[in-house]
C-alpha positions in Angstrom: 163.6 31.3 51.2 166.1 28.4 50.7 166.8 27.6 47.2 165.8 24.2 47.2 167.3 21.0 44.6 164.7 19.6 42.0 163.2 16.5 42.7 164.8 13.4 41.3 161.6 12.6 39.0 162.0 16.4 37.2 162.4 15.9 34.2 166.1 15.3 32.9 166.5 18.6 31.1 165.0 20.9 33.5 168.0 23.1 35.2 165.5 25.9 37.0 162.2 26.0 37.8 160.6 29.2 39.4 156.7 29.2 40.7 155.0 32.4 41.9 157.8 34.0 43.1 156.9 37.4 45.0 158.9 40.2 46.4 157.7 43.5 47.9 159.8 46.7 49.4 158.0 48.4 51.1 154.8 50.0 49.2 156.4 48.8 46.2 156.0 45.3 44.9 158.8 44.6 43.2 157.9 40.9 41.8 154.2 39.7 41.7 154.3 36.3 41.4 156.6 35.3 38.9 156.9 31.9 37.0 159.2 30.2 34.2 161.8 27.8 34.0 164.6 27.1 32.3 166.4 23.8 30.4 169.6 22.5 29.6 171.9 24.5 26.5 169.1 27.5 26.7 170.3 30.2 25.9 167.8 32.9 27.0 167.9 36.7 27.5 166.1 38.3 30.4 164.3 41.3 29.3 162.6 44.3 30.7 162.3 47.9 31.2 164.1 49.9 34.4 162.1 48.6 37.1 160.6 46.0 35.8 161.7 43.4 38.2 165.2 41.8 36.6 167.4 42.9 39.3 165.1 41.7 42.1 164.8 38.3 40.6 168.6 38.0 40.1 169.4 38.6 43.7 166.9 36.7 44.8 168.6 33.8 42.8 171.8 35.0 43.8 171.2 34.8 47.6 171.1 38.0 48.3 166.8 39.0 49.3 164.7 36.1 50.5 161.7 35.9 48.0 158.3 36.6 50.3 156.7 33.5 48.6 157.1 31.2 45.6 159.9 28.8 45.3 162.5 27.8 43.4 164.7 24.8 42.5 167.7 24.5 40.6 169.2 20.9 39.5 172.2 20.4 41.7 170.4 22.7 44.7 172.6 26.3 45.4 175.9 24.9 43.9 174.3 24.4 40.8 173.4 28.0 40.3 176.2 31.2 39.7 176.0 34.5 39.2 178.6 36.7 37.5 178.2 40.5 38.2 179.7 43.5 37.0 182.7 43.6 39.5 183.2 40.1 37.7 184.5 39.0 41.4 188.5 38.5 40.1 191.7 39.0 41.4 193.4 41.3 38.8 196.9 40.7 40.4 196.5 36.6 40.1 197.1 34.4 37.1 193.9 33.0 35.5 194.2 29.5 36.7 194.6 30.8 40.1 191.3 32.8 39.6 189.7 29.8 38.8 191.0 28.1 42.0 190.8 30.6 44.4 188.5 29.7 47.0 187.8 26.2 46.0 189.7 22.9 48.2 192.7 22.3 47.1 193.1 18.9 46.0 196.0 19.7 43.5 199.5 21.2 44.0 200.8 20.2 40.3 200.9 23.6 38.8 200.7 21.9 35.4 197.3 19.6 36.3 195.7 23.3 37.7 196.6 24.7 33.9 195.5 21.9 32.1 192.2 21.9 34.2 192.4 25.5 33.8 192.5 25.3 30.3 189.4 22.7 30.0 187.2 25.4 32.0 188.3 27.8 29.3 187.5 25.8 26.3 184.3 25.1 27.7 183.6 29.0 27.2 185.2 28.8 23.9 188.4 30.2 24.7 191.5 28.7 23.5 193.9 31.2 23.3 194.5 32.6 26.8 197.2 31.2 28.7 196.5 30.3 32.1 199.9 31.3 33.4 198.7 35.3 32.7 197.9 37.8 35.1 194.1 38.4 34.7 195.2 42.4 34.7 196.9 41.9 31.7 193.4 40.7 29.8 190.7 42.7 27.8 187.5 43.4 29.9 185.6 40.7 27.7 188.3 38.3 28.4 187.7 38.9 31.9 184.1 38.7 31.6 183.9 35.2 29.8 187.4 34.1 32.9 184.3 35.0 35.7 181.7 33.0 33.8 184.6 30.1 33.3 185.3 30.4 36.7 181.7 29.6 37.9 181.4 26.7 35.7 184.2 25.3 37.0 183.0 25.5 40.7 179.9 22.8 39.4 177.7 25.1 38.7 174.8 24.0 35.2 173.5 27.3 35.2 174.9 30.9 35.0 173.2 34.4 35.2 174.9 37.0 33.3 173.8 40.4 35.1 175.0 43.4 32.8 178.6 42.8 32.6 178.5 44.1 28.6 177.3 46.8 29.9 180.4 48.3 30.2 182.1 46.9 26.9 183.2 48.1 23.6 180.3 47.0 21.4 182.1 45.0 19.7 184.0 43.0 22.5 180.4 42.9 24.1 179.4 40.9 20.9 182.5 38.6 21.1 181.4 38.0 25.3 177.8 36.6 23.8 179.2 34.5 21.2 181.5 33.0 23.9 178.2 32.9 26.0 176.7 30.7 23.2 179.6 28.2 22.9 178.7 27.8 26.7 175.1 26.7 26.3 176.4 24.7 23.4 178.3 22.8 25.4 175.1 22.3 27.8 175.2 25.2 30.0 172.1 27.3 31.0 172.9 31.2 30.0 170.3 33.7 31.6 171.6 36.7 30.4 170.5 40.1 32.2 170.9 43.1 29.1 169.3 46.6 28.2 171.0 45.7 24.5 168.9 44.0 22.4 171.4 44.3 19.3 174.2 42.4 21.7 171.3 38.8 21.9 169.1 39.1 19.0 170.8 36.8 16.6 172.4 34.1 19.9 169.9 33.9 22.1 167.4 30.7 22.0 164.2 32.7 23.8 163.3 35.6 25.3 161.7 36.3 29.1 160.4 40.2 29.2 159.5 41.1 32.9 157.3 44.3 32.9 155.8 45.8 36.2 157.2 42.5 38.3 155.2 40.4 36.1 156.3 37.5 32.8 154.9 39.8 29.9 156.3 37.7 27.2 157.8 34.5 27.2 158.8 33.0 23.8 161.5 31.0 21.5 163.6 33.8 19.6 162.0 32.5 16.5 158.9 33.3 17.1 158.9 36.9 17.7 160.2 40.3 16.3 162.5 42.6 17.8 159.9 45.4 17.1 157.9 43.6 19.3 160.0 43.0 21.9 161.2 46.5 21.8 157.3 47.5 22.4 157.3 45.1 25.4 160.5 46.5 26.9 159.1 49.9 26.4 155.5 49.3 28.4 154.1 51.4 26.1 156.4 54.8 26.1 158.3 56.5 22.8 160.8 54.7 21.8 161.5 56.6 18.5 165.1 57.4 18.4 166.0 61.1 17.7 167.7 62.3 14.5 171.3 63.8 15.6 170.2 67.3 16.6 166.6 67.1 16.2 165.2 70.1 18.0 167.7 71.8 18.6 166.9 75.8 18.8 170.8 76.5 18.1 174.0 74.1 18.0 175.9 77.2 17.0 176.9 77.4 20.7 177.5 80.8 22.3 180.2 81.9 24.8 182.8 79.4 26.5 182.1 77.4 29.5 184.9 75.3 29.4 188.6 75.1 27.6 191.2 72.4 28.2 194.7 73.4 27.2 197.0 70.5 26.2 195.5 68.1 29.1 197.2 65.0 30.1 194.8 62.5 32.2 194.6 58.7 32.7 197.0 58.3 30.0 195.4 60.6 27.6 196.5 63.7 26.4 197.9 66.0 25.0 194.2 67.0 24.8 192.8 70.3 23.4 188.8 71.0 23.7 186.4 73.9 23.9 182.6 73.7 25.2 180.6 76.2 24.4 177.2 77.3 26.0 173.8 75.6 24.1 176.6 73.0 22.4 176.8 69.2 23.4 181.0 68.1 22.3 181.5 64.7 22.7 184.6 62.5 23.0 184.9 59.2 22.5 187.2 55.8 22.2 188.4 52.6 23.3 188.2 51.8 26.6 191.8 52.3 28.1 192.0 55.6 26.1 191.7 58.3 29.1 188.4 59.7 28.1 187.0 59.8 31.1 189.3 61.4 32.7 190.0 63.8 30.6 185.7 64.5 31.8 187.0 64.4 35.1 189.3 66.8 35.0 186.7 69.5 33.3 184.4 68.7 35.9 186.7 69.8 38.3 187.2 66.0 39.9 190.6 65.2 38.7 193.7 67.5 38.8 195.4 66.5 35.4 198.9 65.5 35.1 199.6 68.6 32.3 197.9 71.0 30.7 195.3 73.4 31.9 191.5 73.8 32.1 189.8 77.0 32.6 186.5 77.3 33.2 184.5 80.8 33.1 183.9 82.7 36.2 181.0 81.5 38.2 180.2 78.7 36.2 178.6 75.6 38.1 179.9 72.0 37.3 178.2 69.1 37.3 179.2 65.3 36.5 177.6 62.3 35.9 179.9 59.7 36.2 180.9 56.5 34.4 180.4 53.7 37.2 177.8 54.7 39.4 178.2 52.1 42.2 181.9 53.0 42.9 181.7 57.1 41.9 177.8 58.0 42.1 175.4 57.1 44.2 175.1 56.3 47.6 173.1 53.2 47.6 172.4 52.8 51.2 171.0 56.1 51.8 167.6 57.6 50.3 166.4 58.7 46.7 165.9 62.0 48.3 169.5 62.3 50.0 170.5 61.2 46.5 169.3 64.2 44.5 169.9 66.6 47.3 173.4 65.4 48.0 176.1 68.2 47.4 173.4 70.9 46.8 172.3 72.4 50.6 173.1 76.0 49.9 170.3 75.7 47.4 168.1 75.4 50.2 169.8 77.2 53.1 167.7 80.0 54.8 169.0 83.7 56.2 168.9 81.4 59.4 171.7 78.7 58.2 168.5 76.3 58.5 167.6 74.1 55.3 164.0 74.6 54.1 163.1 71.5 54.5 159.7 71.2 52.6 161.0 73.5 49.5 164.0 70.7 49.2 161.6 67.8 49.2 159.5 69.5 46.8 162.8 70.2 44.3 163.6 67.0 44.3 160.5 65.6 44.0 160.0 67.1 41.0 163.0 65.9 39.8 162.7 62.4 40.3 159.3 63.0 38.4 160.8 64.6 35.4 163.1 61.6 34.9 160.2 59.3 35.8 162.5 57.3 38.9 160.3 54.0 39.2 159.3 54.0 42.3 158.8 57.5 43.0 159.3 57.9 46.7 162.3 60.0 47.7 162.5 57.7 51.1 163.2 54.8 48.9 166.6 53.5 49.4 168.8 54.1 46.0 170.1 49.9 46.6 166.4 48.9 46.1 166.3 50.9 42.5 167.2 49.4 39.3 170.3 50.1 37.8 168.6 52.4 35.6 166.8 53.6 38.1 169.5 54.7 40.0 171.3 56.0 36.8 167.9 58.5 36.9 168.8 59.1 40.1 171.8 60.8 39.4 170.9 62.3 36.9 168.4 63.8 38.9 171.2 65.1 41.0 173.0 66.9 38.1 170.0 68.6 37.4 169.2 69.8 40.7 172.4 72.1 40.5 171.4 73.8 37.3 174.9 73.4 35.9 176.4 75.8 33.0 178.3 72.7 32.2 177.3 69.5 32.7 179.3 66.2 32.2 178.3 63.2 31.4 180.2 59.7 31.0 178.5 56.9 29.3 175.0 58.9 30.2 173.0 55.7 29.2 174.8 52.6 30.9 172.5 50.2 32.0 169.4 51.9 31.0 166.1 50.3 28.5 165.8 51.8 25.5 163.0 54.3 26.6 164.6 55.7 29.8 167.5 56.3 27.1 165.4 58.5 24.7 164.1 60.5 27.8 168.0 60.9 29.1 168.4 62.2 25.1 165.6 64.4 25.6 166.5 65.9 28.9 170.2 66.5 28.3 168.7 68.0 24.5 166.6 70.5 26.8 169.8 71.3 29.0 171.6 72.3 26.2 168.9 74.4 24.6 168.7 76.2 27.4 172.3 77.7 27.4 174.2 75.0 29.0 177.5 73.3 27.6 177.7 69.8 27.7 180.9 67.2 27.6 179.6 64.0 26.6 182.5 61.2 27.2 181.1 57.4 25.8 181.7 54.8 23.9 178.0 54.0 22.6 177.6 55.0 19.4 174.1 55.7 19.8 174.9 58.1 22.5 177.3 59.9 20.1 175.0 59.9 17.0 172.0 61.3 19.2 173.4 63.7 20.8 176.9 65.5 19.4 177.2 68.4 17.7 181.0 68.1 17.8 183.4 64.5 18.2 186.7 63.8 19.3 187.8 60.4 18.6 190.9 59.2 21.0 193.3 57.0 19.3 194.5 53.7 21.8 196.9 55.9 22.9 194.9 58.7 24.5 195.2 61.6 21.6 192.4 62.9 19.3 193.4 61.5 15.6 190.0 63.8 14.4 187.0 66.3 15.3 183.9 64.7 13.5 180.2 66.3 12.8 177.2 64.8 12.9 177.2 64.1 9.2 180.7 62.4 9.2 179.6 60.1 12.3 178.9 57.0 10.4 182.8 56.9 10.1 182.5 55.8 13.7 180.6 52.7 13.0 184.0 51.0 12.4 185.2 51.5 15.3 182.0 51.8 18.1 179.7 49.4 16.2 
């Protein structure tokens, strides 16, 4: 399907309309005939639960699947459309204004017209205080963000689709990316922004589009609606409740040591001094930058540290979930099943050397149904799932080794708010079963759900404080 242009007689402030579009994989039908559109200087977060159809849509409007049926059109035909991802698609190595010309003819060669344009694009994001003459590596990740939505602005394009790139973000640089967002529909851009956070657009965004089951549940200007509601849309219907910081926990004492890391210098953290403990969840948390996932790596045995030793006790399996997914987690072009199996054959190897075939499919089968993967077929191919989905996924994976110590870096990145409770719940039960967890995130709901025990890196990579559950709101500062 060829995104087409709207017809000259739409009407002036229509920027996208989308009729009936439908989009099947396989047994699954991923979109089932969806239909809105979208106006000038909107401002409108695209909702839904893992699954639910957001990230089928956005590639469709990206370019990337063909829709099976349905159309759409979009004032000013392709050009008038972008998408900004997660990679954020910059050059870190290259100034900012020649990220915003890259690719595009060049019809200038004064350096000073390119950084004057350059510095209309950025205003137009409401951004008036980054030079253009600086290398994009030397910028925060949210100043990077709102340079990639600048950037595809610039090209021509009306309307932008924002697809998770808070998702990554301190929370409250991720709140200074949407207020940038809503200059830009201020100023008369179209902002469809793809989240899991409701706290990052209730409050900036001008309506709300829910998806559920590949379908328009709820469509609605943010004034007339409640974000109870919306969190009961999202949900389709499962427990969202959040847990109390160790609620049902059997024992947070902790028993014998898994883990110990002995003045550990990673990624620019360190010295760093921890103990995990069986049936005890200790978490560590920061600033971006900080080192704190590595200093995960390096327990789970991924990363040799630059100083410092870690000992972990004899026999003792690792597993790690890690922080980006697509670049260190899955692999998307191979199945669900080769997913969860992945790194676990001797689990299944016979007296013969030969896997058992049938027991492994019927491990991870069970897996992927514990953590309810949507769809659940293990020949589904992991680039077809959700983000959350594939989060699940590896999850799943962890799992499947029974770990004594399981690591997790920013466990609920990219996931709705129910598919987080059940990631609390299943990483509650791992730990009440004997097994020591090392949490490293910056979410402060991860944190406040889960810890028993908080290390809190300063900018520069060392732990200031240890903090327990009751003396988390101190965090808030800093995470919130």
């Amino acid at each position: 399907m060829v995104i087409a242009t709207l017809a000259p007689d739409a009407p002036g402030d229509l920027m996208i309309d989308i009729v009936d579009v439908r989009k099947r994989f396989g047994a699954t039908q991923a979109l089932r005939g969806v239909t809105c559109s979208f106006s000038r200087g909107e401002f409108v977060a695209l909702l839904g639960s893992n699954g639910a159809g957001k990230s089928t849509l956005v590639k469709i409007l990206d370019g990337v699947y063909p829709a099976d049926a349905g159309t759409i059109a979009v004032r000013g035909g392709r050009a008038g459309l972008g998408v900004v991802h997660q990679d954020l698609g910059l050059v870190d190595g290259m100034t900012v204004a020649e990220n915003l010309c890259l690719g595009a003819p060049r019809r200038l060669v004064n350096p000073r017209a390119e950084a004057r344009l350059t510095t209309e694009a950025l205003r137009a994001v409401g951004l008036t205080s980054i030079d253009p003459y600086a290398l994009v590596s030397t910028l925060s990740l949210g100043q990077r963000a709102m340079v990639a939505v600048a950037k595809t602005l610039h090209r021509g394009a009306d309307t932008v689709v924002i697809d998770e790139v808070t998702a990554g973000l301190h929370p409250h640089e991720a709140r200074w990316v949407v207020e940038r967002l809503r200059v830009a529909a201020e100023f008369g851009a179209t902002v469809l922004m793809v989240t899991h956070k409701l706290d990052e657009v209730v409050g900036a965004a001008t309506r709300y589009v829910v998806l559920s089951d590949g379908e328009v549940a709820l469509d609605e200007d943010a004034g007339g609606i409640a974000r109870a509601d919306l969190v009961a849309m999202m949900s389709r219907g499962r427990s969202v409740s959040a847990p109390a910081p160790g609620a049902g926990r059997v024992d947070a004492s902790g028993g014998g040591i898994v883990c110990e890391l002995k003045g550990v210098h990673a990624g620019g953290a360190g010295p760093i001094d921890l103990t995990v403990t069986e049936g005890r969840i200790t978490a560590i948390t920061g600033p971006l930058g900080s080192g704190l996932h590595e200093v995960a790596y390096a327990a789970a045995g991924l990363l040799t540290p630059d100083a410092g030793t870690v000992r972990v006790a004899s026999d003792v399996r690792r597993a790690c979930v890690p922080a980006h997914r697509e670049s260190e987690g899955v692999f998307a072009e191979h199945t669900v099943q080769f997913n969860v199996a992945v790194g676990g054959w001797s689990r299944w190897r016979g007296r013969t050397g030969l896997l058992r075939v049938r027991q492994m499919r019927r491990d991870c089968d069970d897996a992927v149904a514990a953590l309810a993967v949507v769809p659940h077929r293990l020949d589904a191919t992991v680039s077809d799932l959700s983000g959350g989905n594939q989060q699940k996924t590896l999850f799943a994976r962890a799992l499947m080794r029974r770990p004594r110590l399981l690591v997790l870096c920013e466990p609920t990145r990219g996931v709705d708010v129910a598919t987080r409770r059940e990631i609390y719940a299943q990483v509650r039960r791992m730990a009440d079963s004997g097994t020591g967890v090392l949490m490293a995130s910056t979410d402060y709901e991860d944190i406040a759900a889960l810890a028993d025990t908080t290390g809190v890196l300063t900018a520069d990579g060392t732990v200031s404080e240890w903090l327990t559950p009751d003396r988390l709101p101190e965090l808030t500062t800093e995470l919130a």
